[in-house]
Structure formats: C-alpha cells, structure tokens
Residue, then its C-alpha position, 0 to 999 in steps of 0.5 A: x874375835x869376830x871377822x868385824x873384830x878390830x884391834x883393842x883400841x878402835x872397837x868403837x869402829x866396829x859398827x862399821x867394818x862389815x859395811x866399810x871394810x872393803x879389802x879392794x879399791x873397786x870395791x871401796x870405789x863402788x861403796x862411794x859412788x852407790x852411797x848417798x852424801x849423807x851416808x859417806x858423811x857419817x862414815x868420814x865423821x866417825x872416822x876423821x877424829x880416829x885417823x891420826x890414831x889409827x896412823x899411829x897404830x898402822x904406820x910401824x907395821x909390816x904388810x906381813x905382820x898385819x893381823x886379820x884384826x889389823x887388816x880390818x882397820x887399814x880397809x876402814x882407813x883406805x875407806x876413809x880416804x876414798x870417801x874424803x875426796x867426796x867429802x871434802x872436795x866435790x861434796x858428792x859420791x862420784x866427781x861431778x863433770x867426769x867421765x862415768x864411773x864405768x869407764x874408770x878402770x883401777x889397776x893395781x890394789x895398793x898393797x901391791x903399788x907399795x912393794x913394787x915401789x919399795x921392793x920386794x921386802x915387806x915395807x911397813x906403813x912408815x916407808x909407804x908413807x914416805 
C-alpha cells in the first residue's frame, strides 16, 4: 500500500488523499481558505455521496486502532466537513463578514478534544459522535 493508500472500499477516493488528507485542523483550515469555490466544490461532491459509508466503516473503531490507511480516510472525512460550511452555508472558502483568517487561532486537534472529553480510554468514533 502507498501512503494515498485507503482502505479496500474507498480506493475511488484516492485521488485525493495527497491533497486533501491533512492530518491537522490548521492545515485543513488553510486548504479551505487558499482554495477557490469551484475547487472545494469538487472535493465536497466526490465526498458527500461516500460520507455515511465512511461514517459506517470509521464510527466502531478506536483512535488506537486505526491503520495508516484508515487515518487517511478520517483526514478525508474531517476535510469534508471543513469544506461543507463552505459549501453549504457561506458558498465561499473563508466566512464572508469575519474576522481575517489570521487572526483565528485553533486550539486543540480533534482527536485530542475527544479523549479529553471521554477520558483517558481510546474512545472510538460511536462514543465521540454521541
């Protein structure tokens, strides 16, 4: 397996792990802004008809159990969901009427969020999402 490797089911995603897969929310954050319309629009349509799949394959396994292969595919789905706001919302990369994108500072990465938040135990994605 390459590192754009995915697991068996979502190899028709592989186009864009190398581009889109990125392992912390600055780095998704940034993707967005410097990304025109059009551009975030063709990742959220590759994505949007797969996401209740991935859901599916992501949502019973443990943080510590994820394979490099299945990491891939959670930074693909939190992509996702940077872009959708974009998407769906604001129809523009950044939020339209806000403060400058520098000025916006992230604090924690999400993995971190959720074992604070469910303890020291490796939660898996049914307990995060609850």
């Amino acid at each position: 397996m390459t590192a754009t490797g995915l697991p068996h089911d979502f190899t028709d995603l592989e186009p864009w792990v190398a581009d889109w897969a990125l392992a912390s929310e600055p780095a998704r954050n940034n993707k967005r802004i410097a990304s025109s319309i059009e551009t975030l629009r063709g990742f959220y349509d590759a994505l949007l008809p797969r996401m209740d799949t991935i859901i599916g394959y992501l949502k019973p396994i443990g943080f510590d159990e994820l394979s490099a292969a299945d990491t891939r595919l959670l930074h693909l789905a939190l992509m996702f969901m940077e872009v959708a706001g974009a998407i769906e919302v604001f129809f523009a990369p950044d939020v339209p009427n806000s403060f400058e994108p520098e000025r916006f500072q992230i604090l924690a990465p999400f993995a971190q969020t959720a074992v604070a938040h469910h303890g020291p135990r490796s939660p898996n994605m049914a307990q995060v999402m609850s």
